[in-house]
VOGU-3710 file (C-alpha; in Angstrom, 3 decimals, decimal comma):
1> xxxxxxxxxx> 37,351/-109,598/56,223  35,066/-108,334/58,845  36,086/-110,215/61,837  33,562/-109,299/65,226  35,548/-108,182/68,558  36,259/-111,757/70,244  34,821/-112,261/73,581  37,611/-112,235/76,247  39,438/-115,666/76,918  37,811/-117,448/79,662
11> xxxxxxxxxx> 40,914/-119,342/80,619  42,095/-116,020/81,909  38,850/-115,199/83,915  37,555/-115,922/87,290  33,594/-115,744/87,492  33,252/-113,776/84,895  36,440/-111,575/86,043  39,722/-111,193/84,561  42,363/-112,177/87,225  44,416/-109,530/89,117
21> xxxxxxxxxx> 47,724/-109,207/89,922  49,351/-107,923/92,862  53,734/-107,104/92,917  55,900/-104,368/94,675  58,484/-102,626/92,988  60,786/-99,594/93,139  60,981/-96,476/91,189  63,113/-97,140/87,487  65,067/-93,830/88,578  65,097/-93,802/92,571
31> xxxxxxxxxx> 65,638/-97,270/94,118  64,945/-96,095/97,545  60,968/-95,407/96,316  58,974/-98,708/96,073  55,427/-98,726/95,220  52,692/-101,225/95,248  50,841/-101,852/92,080  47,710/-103,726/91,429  46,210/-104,685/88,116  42,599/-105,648/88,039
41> xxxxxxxxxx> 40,547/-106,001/85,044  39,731/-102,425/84,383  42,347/-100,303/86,479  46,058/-100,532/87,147  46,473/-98,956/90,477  49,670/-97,186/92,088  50,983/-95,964/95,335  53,625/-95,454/97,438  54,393/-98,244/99,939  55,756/-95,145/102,811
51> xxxxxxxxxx> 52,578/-93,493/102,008  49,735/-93,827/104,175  46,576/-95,663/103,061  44,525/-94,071/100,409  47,557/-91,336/100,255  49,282/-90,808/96,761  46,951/-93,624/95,508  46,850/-93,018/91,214  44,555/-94,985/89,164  45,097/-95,576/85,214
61> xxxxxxxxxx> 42,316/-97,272/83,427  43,204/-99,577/80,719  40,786/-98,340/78,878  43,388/-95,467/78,240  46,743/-97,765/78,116  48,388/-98,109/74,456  50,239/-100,886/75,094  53,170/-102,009/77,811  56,617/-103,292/76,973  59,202/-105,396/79,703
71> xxxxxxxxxx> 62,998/-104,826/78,851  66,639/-105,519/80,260  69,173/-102,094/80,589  72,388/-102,864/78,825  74,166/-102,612/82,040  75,250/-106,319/83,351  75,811/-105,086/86,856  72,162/-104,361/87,248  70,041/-107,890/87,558  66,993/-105,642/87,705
81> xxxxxxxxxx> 64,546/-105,586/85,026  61,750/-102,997/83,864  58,389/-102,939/82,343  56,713/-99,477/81,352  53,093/-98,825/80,826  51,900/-96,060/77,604  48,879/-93,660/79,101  46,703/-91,038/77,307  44,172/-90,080/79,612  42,143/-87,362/78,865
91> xxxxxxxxxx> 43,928/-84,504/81,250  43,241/-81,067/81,547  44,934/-78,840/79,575  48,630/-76,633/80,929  47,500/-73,518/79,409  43,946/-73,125/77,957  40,650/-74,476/79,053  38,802/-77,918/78,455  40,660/-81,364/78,604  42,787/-83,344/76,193
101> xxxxxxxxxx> 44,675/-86,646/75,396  48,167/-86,578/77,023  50,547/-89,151/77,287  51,497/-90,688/80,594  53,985/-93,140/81,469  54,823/-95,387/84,393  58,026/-97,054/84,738  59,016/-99,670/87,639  61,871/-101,783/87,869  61,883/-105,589/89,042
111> xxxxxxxxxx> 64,585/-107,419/91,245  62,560/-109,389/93,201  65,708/-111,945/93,140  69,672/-112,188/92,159  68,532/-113,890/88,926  68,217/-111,480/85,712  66,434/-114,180/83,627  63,704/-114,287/86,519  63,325/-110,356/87,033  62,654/-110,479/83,399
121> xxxxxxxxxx> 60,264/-112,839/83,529  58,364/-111,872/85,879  58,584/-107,973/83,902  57,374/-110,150/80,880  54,479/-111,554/82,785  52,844/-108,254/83,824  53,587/-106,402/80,575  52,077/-109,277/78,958  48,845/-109,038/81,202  48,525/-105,381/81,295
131> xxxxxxxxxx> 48,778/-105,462/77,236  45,774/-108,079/77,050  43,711/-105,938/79,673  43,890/-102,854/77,782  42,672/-104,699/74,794  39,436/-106,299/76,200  39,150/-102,490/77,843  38,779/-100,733/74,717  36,540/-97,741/74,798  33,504/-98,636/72,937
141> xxxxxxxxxx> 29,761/-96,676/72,197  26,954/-98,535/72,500  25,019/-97,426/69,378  28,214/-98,650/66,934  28,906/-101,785/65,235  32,740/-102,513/65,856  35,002/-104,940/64,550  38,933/-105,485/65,604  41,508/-105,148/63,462  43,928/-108,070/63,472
151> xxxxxxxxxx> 46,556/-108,821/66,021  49,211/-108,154/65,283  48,088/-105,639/62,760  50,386/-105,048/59,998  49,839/-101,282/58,745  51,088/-99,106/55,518  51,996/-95,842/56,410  51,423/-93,660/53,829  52,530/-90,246/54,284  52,365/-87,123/51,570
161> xxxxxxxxxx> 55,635/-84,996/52,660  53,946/-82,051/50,884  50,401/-81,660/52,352  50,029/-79,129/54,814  52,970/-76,909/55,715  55,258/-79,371/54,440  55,697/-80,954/58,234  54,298/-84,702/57,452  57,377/-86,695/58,178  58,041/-84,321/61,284
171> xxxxxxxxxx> 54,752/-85,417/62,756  55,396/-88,912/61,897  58,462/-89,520/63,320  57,948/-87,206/66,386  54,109/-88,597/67,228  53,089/-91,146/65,376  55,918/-93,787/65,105  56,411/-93,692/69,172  52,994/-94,091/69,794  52,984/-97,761/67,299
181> xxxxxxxxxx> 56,107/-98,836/68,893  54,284/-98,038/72,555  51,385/-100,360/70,879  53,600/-102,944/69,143  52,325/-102,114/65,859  54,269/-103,064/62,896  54,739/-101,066/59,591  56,079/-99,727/56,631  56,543/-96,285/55,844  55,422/-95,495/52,720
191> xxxxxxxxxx> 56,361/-91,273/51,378  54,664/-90,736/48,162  56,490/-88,845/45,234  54,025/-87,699/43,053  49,950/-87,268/42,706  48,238/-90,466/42,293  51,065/-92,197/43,534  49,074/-93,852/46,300  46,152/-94,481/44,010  48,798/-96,686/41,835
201> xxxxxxxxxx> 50,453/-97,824/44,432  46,840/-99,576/46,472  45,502/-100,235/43,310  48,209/-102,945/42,140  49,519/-104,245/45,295  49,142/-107,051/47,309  47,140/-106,300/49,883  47,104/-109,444/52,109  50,349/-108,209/52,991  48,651/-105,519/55,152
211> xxxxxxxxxx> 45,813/-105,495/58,102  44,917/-101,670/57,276  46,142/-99,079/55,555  46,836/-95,691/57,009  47,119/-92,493/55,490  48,941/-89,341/57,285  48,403/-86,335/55,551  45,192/-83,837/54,301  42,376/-85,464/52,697  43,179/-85,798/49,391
221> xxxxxxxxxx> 45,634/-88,784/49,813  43,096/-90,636/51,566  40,422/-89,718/47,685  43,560/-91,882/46,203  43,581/-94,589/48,333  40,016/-94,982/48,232  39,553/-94,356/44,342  42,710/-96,967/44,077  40,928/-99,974/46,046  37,615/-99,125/43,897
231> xxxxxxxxxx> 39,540/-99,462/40,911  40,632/-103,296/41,624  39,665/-106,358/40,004  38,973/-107,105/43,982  36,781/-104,185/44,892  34,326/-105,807/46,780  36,889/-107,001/49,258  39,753/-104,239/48,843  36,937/-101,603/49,652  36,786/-103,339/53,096
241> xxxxxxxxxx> 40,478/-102,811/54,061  40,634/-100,863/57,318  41,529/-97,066/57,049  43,181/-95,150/59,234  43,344/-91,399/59,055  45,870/-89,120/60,846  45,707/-85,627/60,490  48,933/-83,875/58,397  47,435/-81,273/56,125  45,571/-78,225/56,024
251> xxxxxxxxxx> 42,381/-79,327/56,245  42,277/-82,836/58,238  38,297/-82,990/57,982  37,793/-86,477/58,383  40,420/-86,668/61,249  38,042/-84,113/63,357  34,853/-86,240/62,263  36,745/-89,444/63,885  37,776/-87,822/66,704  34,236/-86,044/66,965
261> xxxxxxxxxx> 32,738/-89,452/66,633  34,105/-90,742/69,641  32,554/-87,943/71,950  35,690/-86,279/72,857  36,204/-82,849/73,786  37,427/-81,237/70,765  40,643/-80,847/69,718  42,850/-79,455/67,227  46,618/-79,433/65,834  48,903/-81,800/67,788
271> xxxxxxxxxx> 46,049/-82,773/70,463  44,167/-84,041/67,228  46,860/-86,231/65,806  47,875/-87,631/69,098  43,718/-88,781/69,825  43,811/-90,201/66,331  47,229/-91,278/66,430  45,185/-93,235/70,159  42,481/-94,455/68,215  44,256/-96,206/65,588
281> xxxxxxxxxx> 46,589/-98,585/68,256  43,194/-99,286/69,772  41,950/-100,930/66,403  38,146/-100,292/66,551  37,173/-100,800/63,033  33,891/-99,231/62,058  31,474/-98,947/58,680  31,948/-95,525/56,737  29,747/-94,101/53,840  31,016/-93,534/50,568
291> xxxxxxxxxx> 29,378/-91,418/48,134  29,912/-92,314/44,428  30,239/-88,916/42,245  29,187/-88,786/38,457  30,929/-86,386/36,084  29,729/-84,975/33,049  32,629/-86,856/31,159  31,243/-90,079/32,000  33,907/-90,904/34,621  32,720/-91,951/38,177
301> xxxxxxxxxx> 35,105/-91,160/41,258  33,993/-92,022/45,075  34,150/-89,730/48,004  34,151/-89,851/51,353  34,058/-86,366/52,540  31,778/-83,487/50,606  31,301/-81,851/47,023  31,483/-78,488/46,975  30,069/-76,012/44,535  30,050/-71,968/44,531
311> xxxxxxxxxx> 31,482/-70,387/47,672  32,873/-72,964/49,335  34,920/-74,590/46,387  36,150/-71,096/45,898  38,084/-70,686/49,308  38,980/-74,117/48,705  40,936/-73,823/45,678  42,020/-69,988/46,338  43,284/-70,867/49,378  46,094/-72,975/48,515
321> xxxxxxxxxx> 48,000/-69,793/47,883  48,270/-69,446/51,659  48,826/-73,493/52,594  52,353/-72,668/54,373  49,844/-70,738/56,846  48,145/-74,038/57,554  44,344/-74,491/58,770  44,634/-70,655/58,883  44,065/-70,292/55,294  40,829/-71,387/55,204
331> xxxxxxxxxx> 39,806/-68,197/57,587  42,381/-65,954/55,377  40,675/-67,167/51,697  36,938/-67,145/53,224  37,677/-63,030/54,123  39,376/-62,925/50,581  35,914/-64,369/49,210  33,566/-62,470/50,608  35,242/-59,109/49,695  33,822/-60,759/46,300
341> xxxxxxxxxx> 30,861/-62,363/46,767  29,634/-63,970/44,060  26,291/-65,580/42,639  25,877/-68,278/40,451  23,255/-70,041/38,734  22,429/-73,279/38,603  19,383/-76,349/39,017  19,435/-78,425/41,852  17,323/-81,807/42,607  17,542/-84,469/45,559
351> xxxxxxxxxx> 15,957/-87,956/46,435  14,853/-87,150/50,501  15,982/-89,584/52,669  12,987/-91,505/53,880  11,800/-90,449/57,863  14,413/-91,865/60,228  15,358/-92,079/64,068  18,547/-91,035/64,564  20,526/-93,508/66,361  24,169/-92,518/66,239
361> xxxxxxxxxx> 23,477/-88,926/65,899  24,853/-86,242/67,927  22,711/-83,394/66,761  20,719/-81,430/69,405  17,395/-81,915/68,863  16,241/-78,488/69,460  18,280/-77,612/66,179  16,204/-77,085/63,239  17,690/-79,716/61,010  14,039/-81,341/59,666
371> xxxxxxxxxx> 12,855/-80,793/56,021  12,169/-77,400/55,369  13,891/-76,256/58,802  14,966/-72,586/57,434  12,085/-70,072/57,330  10,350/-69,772/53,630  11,818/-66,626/51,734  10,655/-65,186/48,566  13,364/-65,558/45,473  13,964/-62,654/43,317
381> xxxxxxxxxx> 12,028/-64,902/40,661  8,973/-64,276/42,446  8,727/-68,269/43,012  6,008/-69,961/45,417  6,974/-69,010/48,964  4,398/-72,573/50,177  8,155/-74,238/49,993  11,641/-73,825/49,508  11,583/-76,454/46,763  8,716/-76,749/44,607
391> xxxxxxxxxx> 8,802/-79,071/41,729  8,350/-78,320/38,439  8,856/-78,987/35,425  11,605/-77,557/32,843  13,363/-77,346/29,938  16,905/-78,615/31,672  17,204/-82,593/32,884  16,313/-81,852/36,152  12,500/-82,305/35,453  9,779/-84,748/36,633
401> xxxxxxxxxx> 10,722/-87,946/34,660  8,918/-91,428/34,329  11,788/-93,210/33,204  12,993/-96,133/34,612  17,251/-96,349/35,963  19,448/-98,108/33,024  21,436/-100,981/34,852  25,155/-99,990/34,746  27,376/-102,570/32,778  28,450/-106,023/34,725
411> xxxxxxxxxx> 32,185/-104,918/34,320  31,990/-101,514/36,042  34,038/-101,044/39,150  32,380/-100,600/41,732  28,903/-100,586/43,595  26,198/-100,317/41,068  24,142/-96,453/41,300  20,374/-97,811/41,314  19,251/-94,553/42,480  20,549/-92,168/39,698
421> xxxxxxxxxx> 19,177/-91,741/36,007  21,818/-91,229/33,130  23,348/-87,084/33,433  21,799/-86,899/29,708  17,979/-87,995/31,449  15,736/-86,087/33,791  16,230/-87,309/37,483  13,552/-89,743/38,324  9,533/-88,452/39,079  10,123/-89,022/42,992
431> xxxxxxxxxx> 13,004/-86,420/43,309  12,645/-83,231/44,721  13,413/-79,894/42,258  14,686/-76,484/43,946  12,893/-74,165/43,239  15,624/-71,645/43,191  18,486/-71,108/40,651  20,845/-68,108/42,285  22,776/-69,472/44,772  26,114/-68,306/46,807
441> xxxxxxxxxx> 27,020/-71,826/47,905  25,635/-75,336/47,510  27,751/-78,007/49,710  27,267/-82,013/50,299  28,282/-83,184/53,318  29,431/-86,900/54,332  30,828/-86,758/57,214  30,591/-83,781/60,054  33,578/-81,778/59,755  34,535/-79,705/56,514
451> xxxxxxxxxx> 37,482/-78,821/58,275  39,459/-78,867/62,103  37,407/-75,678/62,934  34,051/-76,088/60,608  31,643/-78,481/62,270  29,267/-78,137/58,997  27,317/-81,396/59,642  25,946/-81,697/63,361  24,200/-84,770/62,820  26,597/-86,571/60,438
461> xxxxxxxxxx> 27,883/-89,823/61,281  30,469/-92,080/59,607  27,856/-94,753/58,556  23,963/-92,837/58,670  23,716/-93,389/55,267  23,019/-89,443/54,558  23,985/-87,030/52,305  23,574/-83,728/54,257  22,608/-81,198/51,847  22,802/-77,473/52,149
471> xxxxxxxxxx> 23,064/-74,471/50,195  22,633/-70,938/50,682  20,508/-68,655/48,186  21,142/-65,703/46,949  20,077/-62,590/48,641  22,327/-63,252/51,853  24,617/-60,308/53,266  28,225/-60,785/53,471  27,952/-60,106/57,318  25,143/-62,560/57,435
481> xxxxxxxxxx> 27,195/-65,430/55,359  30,097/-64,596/57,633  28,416/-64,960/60,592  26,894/-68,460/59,138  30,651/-69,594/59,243  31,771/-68,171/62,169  29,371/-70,245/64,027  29,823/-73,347/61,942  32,904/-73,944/64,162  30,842/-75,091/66,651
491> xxxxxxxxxx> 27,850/-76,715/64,464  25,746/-73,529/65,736  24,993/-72,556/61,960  21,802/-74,202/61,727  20,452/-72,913/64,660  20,486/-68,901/63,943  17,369/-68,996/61,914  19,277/-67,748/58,546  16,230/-67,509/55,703  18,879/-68,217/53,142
501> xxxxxxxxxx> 20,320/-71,716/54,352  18,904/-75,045/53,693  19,192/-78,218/54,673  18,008/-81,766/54,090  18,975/-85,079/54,371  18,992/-86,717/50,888  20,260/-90,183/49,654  21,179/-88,703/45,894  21,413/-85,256/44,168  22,056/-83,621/41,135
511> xxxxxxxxxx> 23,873/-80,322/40,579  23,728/-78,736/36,816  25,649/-75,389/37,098  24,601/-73,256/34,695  27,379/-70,005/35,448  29,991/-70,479/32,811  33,114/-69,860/34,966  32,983/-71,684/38,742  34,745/-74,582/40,271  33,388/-77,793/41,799
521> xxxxxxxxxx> 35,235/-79,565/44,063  35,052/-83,377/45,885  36,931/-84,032/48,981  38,675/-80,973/48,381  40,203/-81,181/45,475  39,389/-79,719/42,014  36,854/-81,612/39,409  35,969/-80,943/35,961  33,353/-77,939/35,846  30,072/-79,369/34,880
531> xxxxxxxxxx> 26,851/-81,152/35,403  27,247/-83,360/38,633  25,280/-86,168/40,539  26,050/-88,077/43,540  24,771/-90,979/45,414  25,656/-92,630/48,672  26,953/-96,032/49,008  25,710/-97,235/53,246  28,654/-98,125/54,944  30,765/-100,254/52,389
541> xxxxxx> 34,246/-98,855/53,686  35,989/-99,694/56,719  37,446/-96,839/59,058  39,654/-97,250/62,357  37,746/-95,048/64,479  35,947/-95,214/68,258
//
């Protein structure tokens, strides 16, 4: 399914250079104003004919352009015919600082003769070449692997009604469906009824029927579209399905990451959905990490987004008391949390990640996000203060083991876990043991964002192949754990020095809580309370990103 970007079509190139096009034409509202617009193959440049050279001169670049449509008013009186171009440069903002996505259009109406047929035409001809411009214009990084959706691309819409503050189909229909009919994008609206009705629904249809799937809502819908395609007779090829995410809930995590990704300034609420509402008529298809999650049932589920344990998983659940308030509630159930601060016990262990060069990292590297980046601290348990995570051996699984991996069964859905031992077995000699067992918070990150405001993973991208690991011990202040989050929203947290965060980059973990009352959760939403392990899976999904 993984189709590279096609080189543009030589037949349409001069020397190496797309071929321009020059035309005059007058204002769609005022006849009287004509202007003078050149395409070329990177700009499409405007100005008034009674203006004086270099005066009133604007200059769109395709790179921005959604798409470009030619059309015929109704009236039969007027042999004139129109072609409109869709723009969302990045523009300064009307009210508050920094820049954003805003949409632009540009209208001009053709009567170069009597003959409506030929105005047409000729509106046809340079909606036509604009269109193709755009696409071989597509903003592109250097340091990612991209592949195109196809063109056409057929898309399911899937949209939860409920996530958020209850405002899905609103954003839809008022954002999102202009933007695909801008881009000529086909597709079918899907609302979903019930939970796991999008799991059922991808997990039994056909999907050659669809070019990508695309899921507007929180996170969670997007857990049961990916869970669904793992669940398939077809996994192997389901699981590389394009997947587009537009922000509709409370959280809209992996919407920030993609919109983070593509070095944007940042933006939240509408700004957010209209970038990724951008990115998805583009059609830049890129790899994305999954993480598959073991239960202590047995049952295996895949995430794309974080596991949660302690703290975190607290606000998340508690929090859904104040959903009509919207991202908000985060803030509200994180103040409701720490009038309570709890401590819980539990044994972690992690496989490192081997020594890498970040490539498609954004992380400063001034930020102390190495092994063993927050300053030692004595535990209450009087542990070795040489390192934060001495092994050792123990009486729970997490000990120093010799054994060998069992193979998982042929018939299992899925990609096999060679790097995790059996929840019943110690994890494997070459894993790391905390040392520690009272902690406020342990959290896995996937992707960068835990939520539109918490930039919890700096130096997370889509694909590294990371789990970003980090907890905080016990011992912390509530002003202290408060200010850790307050400067999250910016990725700042692992930069103030706090001696009771940690962080690593790991390619597996294991989490055994040993608290009897606490809540673990995975991409948000609630698991069974229990021992837990996790491994990542490099870049075997496909996201629509930039």
């Amino acid at each position: 399914m993984d189709n590279y970007i096609a080189e543009p079509d030589p037949s349409r190139q001069r020397n190496g250079v797309v071929e321009g096009l020059y035309g005059e034409f007058t204002d769609s509202l005022n006849a009287r104003v004509r202007y003078s617009v050149s395409l070329t193959e990177s700009a499409l440049t405007i100005q008034k004919i009674s203006s004086s050279p270099g005066q009133d001169e604007v200059v769109f670049h395709l790179a921005d352009c959604l798409g470009c449509r030619a059309y015929k008013v109704e009236d039969e009186a007027d042999v004139g015919a129109f072609f409109t171009a869709y723009f969302y440069p990045l523009k300064r903002r009307w009210i508050s600082t920094g820049m954003a996505r805003q949409k632009v259009e540009q209208c001009f109406r053709v009567a170069l003769v009597q003959d409506p047929l030929t105005n047409l035409q000729e509106a046809e001809r340079w909606a036509r070449a604009i269109r193709e411009a755009s696409i071989r214009q597509i903003p592109r990084r250097h340091d990612v692997k991209y592949y195109e959706v196809r063109r056409p691309c057929r898309v399911m819409v899937l949209v939860n009604p409920q996530s958020g503050r209850g405002q899905a189909l609103q954003l839809f229909s008022g954002q999102i469906e202009p933007m695909l009919t801008e881009a000529s994008v086909p597709y079918t609206l899907v609302i979903t009824e019930h939970q796991n009705h999008a799991r059922d629904l991808v997990r039994e249809t056909d999907l050659s029927q669809w070019d990508a799937l695309v899921i507007l809502s929180g996170d969670g819908l997007l857990f049961e579209v990916l869970n669904g395609l793992l669940e398939r007779e077809d996994w192997e090829e389901a699981i590389q399905t394009p997947l587009g995410i537009l922000p509709g809930g409370s959280g809209n995590a992996l919407a920030a990451s993609v919109h983070h990704y593509t070095k944007s300034p940042p933006a939240w609420g509408k700004e957010l959905l209209l970038s990724c509402g951008f990115l998805l008529c583009k059609g830049l298809v890129t790899r994305l990490d999954l993480v598959s999650v073991h239960l202590a049932s047995s049952q295996r589920i895949f995430s794309f987004l974080s596991l949660a344990w302690g703290f975190v998983a607290d606000v998340d659940i508690e929090s859904e008391k104040y959903r009509l308030v919207g991202p908000m509630r985060f803030l509200v159930g994180t103040l409701m949390r720490l009038a309570s601060l709890k401590v819980y016990q539990g044994r972690l262990a992690y496989l490192p990640a081997p020594s890498f060069t970040p490539q498609n990292s954004s992380l400063c590297s001034s930020l102390p996000c190495g092994p063993n980046s927050s300053p030692n601290q004595n535990s209450r348990h009087n542990h070795s203060t040489n390192s934060n995570h001495n092994t050792a051996h123990n009486s729970s699984n997490i000990a120093i083991t010799t054994m060998r991996t069992e193979p998982q069964p042929v018939n299992q859905k899925g990609p096999p876990d060679s790097l995790l031992a059996d929840l019943e077995q110690p994890v494997p000699e070459h894993w790391t043991i905390v040392n520690e067992e009272d902690f406020v918070l342990v959290l896995a990150m996937f992707q960068s964002h835990l939520a539109e405001d918490l930039f919890a993973a700096p130096g997370a991208a889509a694909d590294d192949g990371f789990i970003h690991l980090l907890y905080v011990r016990a011992g912390i202040s509530r002003l202290a754990l408060l200010t850790l989050f307050m400067t999250m929203e910016k990725g700042g947290h692992l930069a103030i020095g706090c001696p009771h965060l940690v962080y690593e980059r790991v390619k597996a973990f294991r989490l055994e809580p040993l608290s009897p009352e606490g809540a673990i959760t995975v991409d948000g939403e609630m698991v069974e309370y229990g021992p837990v392990q996790a491994q990542v899976h490099e870049g075997i999904a496909r996201l629509i990103s930039g």
